[in-house]
TIFIPA-939880 format. One line per 4 residues: number of its first residue (from 1); their letters; for each residue x, y, z of N, C-alpha, C. Coordinates in steps of 0.05 Angstrom, whole numbers. Each point is the difference from the previous one (the first is absolute). Example, Ala and Ser with C-alpha at 12.3 -4.5 7.8 and 13.67 -1.06 7.14 Angstrom:
2
1) AS) 264:-114:156:-18:24:0:18:24:0; -7:21:-14:16:24:1:-15:22:14
***
This chain:
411
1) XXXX) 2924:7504:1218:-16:-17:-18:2:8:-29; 0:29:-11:7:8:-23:20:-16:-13; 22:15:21:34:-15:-8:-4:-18:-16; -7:-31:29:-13:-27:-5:-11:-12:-32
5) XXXX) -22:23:5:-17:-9:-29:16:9:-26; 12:22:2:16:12:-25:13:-18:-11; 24:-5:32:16:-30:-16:-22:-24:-10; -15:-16:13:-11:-16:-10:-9:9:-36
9) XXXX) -11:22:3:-9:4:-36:22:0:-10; 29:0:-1:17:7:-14:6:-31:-6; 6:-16:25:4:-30:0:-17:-8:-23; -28:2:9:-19:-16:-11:8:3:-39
13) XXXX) 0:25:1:-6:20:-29:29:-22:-16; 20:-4:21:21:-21:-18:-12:-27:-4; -15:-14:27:-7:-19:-2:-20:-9:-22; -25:20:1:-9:-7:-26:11:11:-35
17) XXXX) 18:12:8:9:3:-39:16:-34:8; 9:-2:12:21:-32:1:-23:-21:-3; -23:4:8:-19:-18:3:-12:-1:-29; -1:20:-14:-23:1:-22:31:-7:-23
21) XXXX) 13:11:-4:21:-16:-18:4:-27:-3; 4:-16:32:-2:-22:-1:-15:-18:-15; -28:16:7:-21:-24:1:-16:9:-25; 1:34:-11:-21:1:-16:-26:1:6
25) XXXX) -14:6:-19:-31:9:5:-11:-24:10; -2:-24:-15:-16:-21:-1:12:-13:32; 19:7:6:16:-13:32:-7:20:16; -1:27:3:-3:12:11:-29:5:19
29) XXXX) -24:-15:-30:-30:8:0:-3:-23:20; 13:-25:-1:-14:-19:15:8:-7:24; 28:12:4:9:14:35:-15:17:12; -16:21:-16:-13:20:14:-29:-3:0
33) XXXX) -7:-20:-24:-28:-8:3:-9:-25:24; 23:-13:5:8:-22:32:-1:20:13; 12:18:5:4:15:30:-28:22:-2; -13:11:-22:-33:13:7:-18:-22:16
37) XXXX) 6:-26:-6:-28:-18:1:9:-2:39; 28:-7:8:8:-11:21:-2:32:13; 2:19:-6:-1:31:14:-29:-3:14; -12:-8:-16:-36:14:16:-1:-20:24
41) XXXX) 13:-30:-1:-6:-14:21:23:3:26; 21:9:-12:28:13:24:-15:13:22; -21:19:4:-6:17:21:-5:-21:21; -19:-28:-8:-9:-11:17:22:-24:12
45) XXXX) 18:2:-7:23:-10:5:12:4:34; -4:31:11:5:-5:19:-36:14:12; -17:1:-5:-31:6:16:3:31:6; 19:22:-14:5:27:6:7:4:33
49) XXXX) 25:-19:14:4:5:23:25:10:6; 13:2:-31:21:21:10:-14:31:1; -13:11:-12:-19:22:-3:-16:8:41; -8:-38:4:-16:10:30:24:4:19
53) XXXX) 24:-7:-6:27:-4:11:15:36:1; -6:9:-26:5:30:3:-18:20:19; -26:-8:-1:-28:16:11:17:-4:29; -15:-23:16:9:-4:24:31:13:10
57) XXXX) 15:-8:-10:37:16:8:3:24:-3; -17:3:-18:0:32:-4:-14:16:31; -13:-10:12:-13:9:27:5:-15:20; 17:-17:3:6:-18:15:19:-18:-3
61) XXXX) 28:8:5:23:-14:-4:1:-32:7; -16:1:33:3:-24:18:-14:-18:-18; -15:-1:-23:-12:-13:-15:17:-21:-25; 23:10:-7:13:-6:-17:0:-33:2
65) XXXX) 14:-13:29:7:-35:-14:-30:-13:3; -23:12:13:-16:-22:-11:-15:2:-32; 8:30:-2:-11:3:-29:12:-12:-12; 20:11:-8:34:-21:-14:-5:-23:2
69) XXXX) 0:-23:19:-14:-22:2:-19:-10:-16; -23:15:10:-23:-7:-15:5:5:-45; 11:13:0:5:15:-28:14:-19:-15; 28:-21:17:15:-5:-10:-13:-33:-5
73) XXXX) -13:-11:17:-23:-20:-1:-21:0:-22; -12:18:1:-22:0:-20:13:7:-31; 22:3:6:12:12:-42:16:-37:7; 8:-10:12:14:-19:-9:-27:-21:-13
77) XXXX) -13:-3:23:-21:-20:-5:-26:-4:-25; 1:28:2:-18:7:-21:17:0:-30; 26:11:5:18:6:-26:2:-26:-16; -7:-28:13:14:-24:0:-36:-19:-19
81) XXXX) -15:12:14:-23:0:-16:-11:0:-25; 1:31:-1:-3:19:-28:21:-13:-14; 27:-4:5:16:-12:-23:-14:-26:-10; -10:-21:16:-16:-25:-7:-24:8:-19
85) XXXX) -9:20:1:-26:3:-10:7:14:-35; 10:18:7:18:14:-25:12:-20:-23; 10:-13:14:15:-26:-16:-25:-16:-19; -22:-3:13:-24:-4:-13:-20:20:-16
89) XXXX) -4:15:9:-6:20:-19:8:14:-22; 15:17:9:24:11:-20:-2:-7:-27; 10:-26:6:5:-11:-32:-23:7:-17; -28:-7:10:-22:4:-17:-9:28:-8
93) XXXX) 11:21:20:-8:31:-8:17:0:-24; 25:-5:-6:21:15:-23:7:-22:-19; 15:4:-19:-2:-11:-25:27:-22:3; -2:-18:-16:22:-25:3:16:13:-6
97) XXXX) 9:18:-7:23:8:1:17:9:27; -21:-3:7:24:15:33:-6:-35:20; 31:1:-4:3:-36:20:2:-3:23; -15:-24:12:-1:4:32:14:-3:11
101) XXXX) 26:-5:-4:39:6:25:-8:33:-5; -6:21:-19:5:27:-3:-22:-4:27; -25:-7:1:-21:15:18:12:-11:22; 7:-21:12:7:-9:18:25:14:22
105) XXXX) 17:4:-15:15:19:9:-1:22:9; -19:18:-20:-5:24:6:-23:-3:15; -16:-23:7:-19:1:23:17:1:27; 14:-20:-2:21:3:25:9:19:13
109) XXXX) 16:13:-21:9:27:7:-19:23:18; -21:-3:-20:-17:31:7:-18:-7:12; -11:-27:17:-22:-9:11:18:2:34; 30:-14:0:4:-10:24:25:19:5
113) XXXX) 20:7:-17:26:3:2:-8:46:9; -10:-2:-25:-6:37:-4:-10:8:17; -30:-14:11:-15:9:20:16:-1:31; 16:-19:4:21:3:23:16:11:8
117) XXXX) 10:17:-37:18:18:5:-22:27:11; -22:10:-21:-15:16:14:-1:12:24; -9:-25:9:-3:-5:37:21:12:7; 14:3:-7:26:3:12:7:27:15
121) XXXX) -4:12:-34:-1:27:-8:-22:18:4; -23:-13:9:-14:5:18:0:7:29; 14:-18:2:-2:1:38:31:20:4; 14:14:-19:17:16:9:-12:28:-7
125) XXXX) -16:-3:-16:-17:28:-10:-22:7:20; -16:-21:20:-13:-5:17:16:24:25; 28:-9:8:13:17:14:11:26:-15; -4:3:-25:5:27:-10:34:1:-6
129) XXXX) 14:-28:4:18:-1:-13:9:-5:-32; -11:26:-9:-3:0:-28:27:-11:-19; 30:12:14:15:-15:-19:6:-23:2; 2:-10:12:-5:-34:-1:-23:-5:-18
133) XXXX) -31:-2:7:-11:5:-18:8:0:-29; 17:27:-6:1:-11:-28:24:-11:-2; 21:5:12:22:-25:-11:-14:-25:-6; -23:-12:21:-9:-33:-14:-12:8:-23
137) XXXX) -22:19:-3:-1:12:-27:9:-16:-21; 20:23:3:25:2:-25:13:-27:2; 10:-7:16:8:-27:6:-11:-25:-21; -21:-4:1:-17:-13:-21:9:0:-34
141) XXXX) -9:27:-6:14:18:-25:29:-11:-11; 20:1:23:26:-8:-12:11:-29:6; -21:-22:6:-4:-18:-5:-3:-8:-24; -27:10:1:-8:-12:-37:18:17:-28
145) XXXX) 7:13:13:23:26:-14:19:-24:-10; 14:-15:17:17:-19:0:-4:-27:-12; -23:-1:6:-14:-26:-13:-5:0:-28; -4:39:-15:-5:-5:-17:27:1:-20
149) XXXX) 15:11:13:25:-6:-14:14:-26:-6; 2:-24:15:-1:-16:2:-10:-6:-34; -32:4:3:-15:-11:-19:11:8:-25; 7:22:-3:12:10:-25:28:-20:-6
153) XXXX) 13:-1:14:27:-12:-16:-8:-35:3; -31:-16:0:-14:-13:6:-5:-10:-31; 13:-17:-17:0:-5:-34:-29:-17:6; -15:10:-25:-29:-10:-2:-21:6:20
157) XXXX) 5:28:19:-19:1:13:-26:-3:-4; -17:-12:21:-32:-1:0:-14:17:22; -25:-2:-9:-10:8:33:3:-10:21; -2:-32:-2:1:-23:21:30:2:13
161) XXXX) 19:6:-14:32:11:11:-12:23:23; -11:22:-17:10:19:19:-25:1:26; -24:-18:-9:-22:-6:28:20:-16:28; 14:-16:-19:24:-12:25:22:21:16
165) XXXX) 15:21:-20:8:19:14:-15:14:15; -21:11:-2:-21:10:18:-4:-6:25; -6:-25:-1:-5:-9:22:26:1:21; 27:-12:-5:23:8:8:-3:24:14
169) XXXX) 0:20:-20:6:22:18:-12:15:10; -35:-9:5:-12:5:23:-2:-16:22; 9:-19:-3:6:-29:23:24:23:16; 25:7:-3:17:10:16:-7:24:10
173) XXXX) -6:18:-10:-3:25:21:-26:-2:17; -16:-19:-9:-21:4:24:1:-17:19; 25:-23:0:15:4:21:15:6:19; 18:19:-20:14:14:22:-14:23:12
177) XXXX) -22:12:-19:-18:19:20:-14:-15:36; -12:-23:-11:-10:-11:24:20:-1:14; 29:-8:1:18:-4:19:0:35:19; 2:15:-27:3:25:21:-25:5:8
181) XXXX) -18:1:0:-26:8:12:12:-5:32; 6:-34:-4:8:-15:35:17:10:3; 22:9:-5:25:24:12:-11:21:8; -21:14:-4:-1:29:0:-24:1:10
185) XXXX) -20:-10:1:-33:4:13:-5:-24:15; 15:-20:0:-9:-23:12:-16:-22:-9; -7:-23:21:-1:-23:-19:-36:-2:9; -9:-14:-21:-29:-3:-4:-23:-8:22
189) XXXX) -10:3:15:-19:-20:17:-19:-10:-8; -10:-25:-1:-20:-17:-11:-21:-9:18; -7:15:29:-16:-14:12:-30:9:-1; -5:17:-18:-27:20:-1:-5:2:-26
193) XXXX) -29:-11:-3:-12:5:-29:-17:25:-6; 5:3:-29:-16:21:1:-35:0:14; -4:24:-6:-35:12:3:-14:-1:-18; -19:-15:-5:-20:7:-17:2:29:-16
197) XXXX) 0:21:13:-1:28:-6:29:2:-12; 22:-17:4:23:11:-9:-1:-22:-30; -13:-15:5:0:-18:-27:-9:15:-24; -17:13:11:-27:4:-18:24:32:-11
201) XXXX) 8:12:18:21:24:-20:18:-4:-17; 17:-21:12:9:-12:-15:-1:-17:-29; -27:-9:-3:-12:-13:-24:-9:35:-20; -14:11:16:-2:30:-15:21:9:-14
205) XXXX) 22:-6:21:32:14:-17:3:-23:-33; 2:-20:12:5:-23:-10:-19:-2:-38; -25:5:6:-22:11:-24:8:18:-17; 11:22:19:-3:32:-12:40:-7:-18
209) XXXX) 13:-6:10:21:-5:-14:0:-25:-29; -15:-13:0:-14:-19:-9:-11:17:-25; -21:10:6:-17:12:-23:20:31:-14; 19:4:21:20:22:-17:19:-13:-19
213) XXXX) 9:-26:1:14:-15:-20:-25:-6:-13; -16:-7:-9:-18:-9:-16:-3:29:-18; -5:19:3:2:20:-15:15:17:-9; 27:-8:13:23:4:-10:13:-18:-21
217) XXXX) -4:-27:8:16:-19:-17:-15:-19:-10; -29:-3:4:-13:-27:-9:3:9:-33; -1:26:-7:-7:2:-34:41:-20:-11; 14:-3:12:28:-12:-14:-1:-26:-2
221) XXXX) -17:-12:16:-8:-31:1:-23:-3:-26; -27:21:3:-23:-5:-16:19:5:-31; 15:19:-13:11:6:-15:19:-27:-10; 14:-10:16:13:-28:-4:-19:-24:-17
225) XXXX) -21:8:19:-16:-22:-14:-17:7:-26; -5:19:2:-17:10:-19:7:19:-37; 25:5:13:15:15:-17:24:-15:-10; 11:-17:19:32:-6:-6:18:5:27
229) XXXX) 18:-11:0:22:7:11:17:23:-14; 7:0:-15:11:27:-7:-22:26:3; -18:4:-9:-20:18:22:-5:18:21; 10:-25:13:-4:-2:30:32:20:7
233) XXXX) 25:-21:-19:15:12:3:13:31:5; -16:3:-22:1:34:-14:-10:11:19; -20:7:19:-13:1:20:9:1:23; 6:-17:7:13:-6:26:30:18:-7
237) XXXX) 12:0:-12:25:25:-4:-3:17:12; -17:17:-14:-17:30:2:-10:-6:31; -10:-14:6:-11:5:30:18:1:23; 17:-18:-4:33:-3:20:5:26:2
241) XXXX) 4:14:-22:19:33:1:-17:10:17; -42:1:-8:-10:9:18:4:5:32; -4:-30:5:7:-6:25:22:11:20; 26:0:-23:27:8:5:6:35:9
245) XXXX) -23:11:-20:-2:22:12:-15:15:17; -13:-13:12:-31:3:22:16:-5:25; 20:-17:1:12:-10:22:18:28:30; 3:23:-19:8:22:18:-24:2:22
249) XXXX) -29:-2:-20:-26:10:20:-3:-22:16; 3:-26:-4:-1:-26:20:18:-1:21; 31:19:-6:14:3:23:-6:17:16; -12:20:2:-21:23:14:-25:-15:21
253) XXXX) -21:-21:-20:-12:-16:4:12:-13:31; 22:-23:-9:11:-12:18:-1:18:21; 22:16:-5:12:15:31:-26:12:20; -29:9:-21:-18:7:16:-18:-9:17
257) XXXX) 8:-34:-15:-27:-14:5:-1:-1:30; 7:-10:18:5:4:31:-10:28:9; 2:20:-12:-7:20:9:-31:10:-6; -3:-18:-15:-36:3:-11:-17:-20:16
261) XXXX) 1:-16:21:8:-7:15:-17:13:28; 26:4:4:-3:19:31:-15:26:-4; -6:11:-35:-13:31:-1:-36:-16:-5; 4:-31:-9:-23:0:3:-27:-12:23
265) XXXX) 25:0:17:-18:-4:33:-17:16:12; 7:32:-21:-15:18:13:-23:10:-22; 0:-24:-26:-22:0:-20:12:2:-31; -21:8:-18:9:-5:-15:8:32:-9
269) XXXX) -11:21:15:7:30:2:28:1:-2; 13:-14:23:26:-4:-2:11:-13:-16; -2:-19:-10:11:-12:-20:0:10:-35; -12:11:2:-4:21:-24:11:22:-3
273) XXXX) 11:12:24:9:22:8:27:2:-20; 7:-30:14:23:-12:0:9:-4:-29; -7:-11:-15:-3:-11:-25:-1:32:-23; -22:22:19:15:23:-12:15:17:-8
277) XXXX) 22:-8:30:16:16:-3:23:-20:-13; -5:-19:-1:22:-17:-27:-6:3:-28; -24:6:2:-2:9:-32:9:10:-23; 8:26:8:12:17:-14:28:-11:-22
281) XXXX) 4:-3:18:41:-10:-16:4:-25:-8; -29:-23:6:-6:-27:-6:-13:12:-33; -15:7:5:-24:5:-33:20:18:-22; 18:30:12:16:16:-18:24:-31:-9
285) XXXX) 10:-18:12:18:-22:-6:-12:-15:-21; -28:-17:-4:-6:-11:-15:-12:18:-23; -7:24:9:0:10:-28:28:6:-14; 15:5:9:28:2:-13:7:-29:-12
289) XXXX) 0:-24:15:9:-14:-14:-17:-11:-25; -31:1:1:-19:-13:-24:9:14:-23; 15:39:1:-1:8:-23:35:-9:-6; 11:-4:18:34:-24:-13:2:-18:-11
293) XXXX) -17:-11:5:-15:-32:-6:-13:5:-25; -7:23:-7:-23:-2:-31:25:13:-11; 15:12:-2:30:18:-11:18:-24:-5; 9:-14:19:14:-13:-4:-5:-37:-9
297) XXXX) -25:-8:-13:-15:-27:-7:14:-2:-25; 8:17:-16:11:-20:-30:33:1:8; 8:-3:22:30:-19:-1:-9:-25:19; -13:-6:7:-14:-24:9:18:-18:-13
301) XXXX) -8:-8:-22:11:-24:-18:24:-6:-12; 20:33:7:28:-10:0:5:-4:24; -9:-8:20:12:-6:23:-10:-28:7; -23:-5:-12:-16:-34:8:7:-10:-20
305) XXXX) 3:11:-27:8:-23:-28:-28:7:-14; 5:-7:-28:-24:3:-13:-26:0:-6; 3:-22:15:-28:-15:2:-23:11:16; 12:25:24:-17:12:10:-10:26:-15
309) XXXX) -1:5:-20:-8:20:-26:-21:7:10; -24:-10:7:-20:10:15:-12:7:32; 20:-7:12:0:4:25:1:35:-1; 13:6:-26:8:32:7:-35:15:9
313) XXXX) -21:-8:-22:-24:9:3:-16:-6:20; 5:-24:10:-4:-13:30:1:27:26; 30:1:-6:10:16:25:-10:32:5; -2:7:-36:-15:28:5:-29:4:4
317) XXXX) -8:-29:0:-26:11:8:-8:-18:34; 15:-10:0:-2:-5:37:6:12:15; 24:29:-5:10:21:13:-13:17:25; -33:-3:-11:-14:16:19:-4:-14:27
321) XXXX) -2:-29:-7:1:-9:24:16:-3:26; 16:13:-9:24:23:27:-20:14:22; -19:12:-25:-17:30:22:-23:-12:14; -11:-27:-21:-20:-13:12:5:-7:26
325) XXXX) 19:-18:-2:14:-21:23:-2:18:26; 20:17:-7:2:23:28:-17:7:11; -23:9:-23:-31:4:29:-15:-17:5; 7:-18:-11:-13:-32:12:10:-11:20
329) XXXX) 26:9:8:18:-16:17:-11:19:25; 9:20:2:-5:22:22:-26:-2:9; -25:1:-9:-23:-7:14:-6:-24:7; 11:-18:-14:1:-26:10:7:-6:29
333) XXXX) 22:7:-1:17:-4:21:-9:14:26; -19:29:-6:-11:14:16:-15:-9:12; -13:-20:-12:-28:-25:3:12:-26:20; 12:0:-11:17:-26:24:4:15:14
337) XXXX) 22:15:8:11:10:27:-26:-3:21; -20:12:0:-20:12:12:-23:-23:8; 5:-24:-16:-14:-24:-1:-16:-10:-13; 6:15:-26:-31:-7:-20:17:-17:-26
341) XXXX) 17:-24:4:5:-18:-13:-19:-10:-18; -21:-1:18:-28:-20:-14:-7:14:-20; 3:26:0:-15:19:-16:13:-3:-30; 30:3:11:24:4:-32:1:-28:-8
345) XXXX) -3:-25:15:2:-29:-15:-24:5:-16; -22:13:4:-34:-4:-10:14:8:-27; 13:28:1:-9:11:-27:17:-11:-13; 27:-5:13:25:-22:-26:-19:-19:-9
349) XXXX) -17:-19:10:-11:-12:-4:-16:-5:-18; -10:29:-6:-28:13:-25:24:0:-23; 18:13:7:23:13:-21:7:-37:-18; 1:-10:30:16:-33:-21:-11:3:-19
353) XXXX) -22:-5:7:-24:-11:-13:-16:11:-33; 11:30:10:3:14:-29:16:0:-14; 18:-13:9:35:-4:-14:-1:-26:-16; -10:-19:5:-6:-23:-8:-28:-3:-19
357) XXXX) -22:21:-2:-13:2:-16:6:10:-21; 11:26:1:19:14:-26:21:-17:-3; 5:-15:9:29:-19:-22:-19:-17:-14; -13:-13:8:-13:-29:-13:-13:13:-24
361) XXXX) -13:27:-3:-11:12:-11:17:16:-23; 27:16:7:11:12:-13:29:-22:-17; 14:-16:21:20:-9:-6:6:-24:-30; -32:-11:1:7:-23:-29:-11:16:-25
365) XXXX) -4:23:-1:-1:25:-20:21:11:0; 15:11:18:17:20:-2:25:1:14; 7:-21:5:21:-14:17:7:16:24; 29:6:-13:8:21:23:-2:21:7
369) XXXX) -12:23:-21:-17:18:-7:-22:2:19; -11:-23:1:-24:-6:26:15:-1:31; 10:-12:3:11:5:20:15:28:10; 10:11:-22:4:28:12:-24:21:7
373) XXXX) -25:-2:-4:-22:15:-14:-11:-10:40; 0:-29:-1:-11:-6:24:19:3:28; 22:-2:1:11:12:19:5:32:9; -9:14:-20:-7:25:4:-22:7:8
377) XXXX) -27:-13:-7:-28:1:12:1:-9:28; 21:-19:6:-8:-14:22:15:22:19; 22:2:1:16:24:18:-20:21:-4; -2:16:-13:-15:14:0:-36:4:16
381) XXXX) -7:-21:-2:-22:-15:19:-3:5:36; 31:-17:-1:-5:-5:22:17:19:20; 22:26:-15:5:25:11:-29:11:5; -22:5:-24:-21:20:19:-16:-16:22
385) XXXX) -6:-32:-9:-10:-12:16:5:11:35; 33:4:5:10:-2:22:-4:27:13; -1:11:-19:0:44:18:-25:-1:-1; -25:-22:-11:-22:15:8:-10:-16:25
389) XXXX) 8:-30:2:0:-11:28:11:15:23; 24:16:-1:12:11:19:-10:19:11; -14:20:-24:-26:28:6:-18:-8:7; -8:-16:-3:-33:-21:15:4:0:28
393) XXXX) 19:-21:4:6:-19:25:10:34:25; 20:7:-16:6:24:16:-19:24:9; -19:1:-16:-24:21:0:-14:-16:25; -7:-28:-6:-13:-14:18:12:1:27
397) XXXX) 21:1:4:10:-9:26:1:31:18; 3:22:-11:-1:33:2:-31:2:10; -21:-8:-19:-33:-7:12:3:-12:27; 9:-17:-1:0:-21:28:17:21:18
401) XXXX) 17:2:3:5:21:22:-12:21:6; -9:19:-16:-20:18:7:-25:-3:16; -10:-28:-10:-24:-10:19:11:-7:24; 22:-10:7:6:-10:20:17:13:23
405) XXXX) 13:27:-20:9:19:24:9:26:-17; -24:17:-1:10:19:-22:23:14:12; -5:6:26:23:26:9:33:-11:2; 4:-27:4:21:-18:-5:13:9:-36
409) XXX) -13:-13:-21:3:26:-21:4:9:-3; -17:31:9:16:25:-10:19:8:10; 5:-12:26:29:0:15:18:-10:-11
***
């Protein structure tokens, strides 16, 4: 999964200098301010059933085609929805400047096409077949890698050009992923609906992913509108690299998640356990890279073109959010394994919600400046938020056994 993700950052890291040359700040802001607004509503795209699709396979193989089934049903039907609805909305959250073939497309893509590939890459990670896994990954990556080259030797590019490439080249690989899923795990069964109880985790996954793009990305959309497209631009730069370099700890993430899982059947003791002993070489990694990332921010703009002049100050002060992320992710994840979904959607949920107060508040003062100020509060938030849920819930559940069988315990 490392491998996987390495290549993907290297792909991507071409794809966007090809992307931001092309298109420029003002093209760039309203591709990424379309894809923040359509991000928060993507989770519900497929009801988080590739996620109940990993839980279940992960403990129970024989489970796979009705899950698969069910997964591949509810992302089409629903995917097909949310694009109808998006198409109407959308337009009114962001500024006339960003045109509706751009949203349209990129609704397509990341509502019906992305989430299928997911699925995909899901249900091979489900069996712990991690490199597959990330070949579809990466797969994706050197799609739009291609697409965006294309766009470059593309005279007069727009956004609306390259929302059409987009779509292209997530239309093909998340087909040929579904083809191999049916070569290799088998083909879907449709005769069993979900459970109530499996809906309802599912919608939890579905929220909690939901409100982590909202506080990740809603400030590139609010910034669009409030600041500019170029803004937004400058911004969204600096956060891509972010992202680009967090991605080693998300391949760790991946490969574990299955195994957080099965350590959390036996609580959340276990599941924490677990998450500790990944710690170490996950948190020494992002601290290494936040201080590369602040060292290396003023060649930024010979490599994007001029215009990103301020992204350099962007990037050095988002850096920390390497160390944030990491202990946010790890207790998080500690929290799911073990079954306390409800718990980590609650607090993403508080976090949105603070994320969207400090923009409305910080961002038509201080543009992008605000937005860096508030994505640092908010990571920051909702890392302690999560270690002190985890010491609660875990203290609590250690109480509950003691009453119920101390000598089981100390054994």
């Amino acid at each position: 999964m490392i491998g996987s993700r390495t290549a993907r950052t290297l792909v991507t890291a071409l794809y966007f200098i090809l992307l931001a040359r092309s298109l420029g700040s003002d093209g760039y802001g309203a591709f990424t301010a379309a894809c923040a607004i359509i991000g928060i509503v993507s989770p519900f795209a497929s009801l988080g059933t590739g996620n109940v699709l990993v839980q279940y396979v992960a403990r129970n193989r024989e489970e796979f085609p009705v899950r698969w089934g069910h997964c591949l049903l509810v992302t089409l039907i629903s995917g097909v929805l949310l694009t109808a609805v998006v198409l109407v909305i959308v337009p009114l959250a962001l500024t006339h400047g960003v045109p509706l073939p751009l949203i349209a497309c990129i609704a397509i893509a990341e509502l019906i096409f992305a989430r299928l590939l997911d699925a995909a890459a899901m249900a091979f990670q489900a069996f712990e077949r991690l490199a597959v896994t990330g070949w579809i990954i990466l797969a994706l990556s050197v799609s739009r890698l291609l697409a965006a080259s294309l766009l470059l030797h593309t005279r007069h590019a727009t956004a609306v050009h390259w929302s059409v490439l987009y779509l292209a080249s997530t239309v093909v690989p998340a087909v040929i992923a579904l083809c191999y899923v049916a070569r290799e795990l088998g083909a879907p069964r449709f005769g069993r609906w979900t459970t109530p109880r499996d809906l309802l985790t599912g919608l939890y996954f579905s929220v909690s992913q939901a409100a982590q793009t909202v506080y990740n990305d809603i400030d590139k959309a609010m910034l669009a509108r409030l600041s500019g497209l170029a803004a937004a631009g400058i911004y969204a730069a600096a956060y891509r690299i972010i992202d680009a370099a967090f991605s080693p700890v998300l391949s760790v993430l991946a490969a574990t998640y299955a195994g957080f899982f099965r350590h959390g059947q036996q609580g959340l003791q276990s599941s924490s356990a677990f998450a500790r002993r990944i710690m170490p070489r996950t948190f020494l990694y992002s601290l290494f890279a936040a201080s590369l990332l602040w060292v290396a921010a003023p060649y930024l703009p010979f490599i994007i073109g001029p215009q990103f002049n301020d992204s350099v100050w962007v990037l050095r002060w988002l850096s920390p959010l390497l160390v944030l992320r990491n202990l946010h992710y790890l207790a998080a994840d500690s929290l799911t394994g073990a079954g306390y979904q409800s718990t980590r959607t609650l607090l993403q949920l508080l976090v949105a919600a603070l994320n969207i107060g400090l923009n409305i508040a910080l961002l038509p003062r201080y543009s992008w400046r605000g937005a860096v100020w508030t994505s640092l509060a908010s990571d920051g938030v909702i890392a302690l938020a999560m270690w002190i849920a985890l010491w609660y819930l875990r203290a609590r559940e250690v109480k509950r056994c003691n009453v119920l069988s101390p000598e089981w315990v100390e054994a």
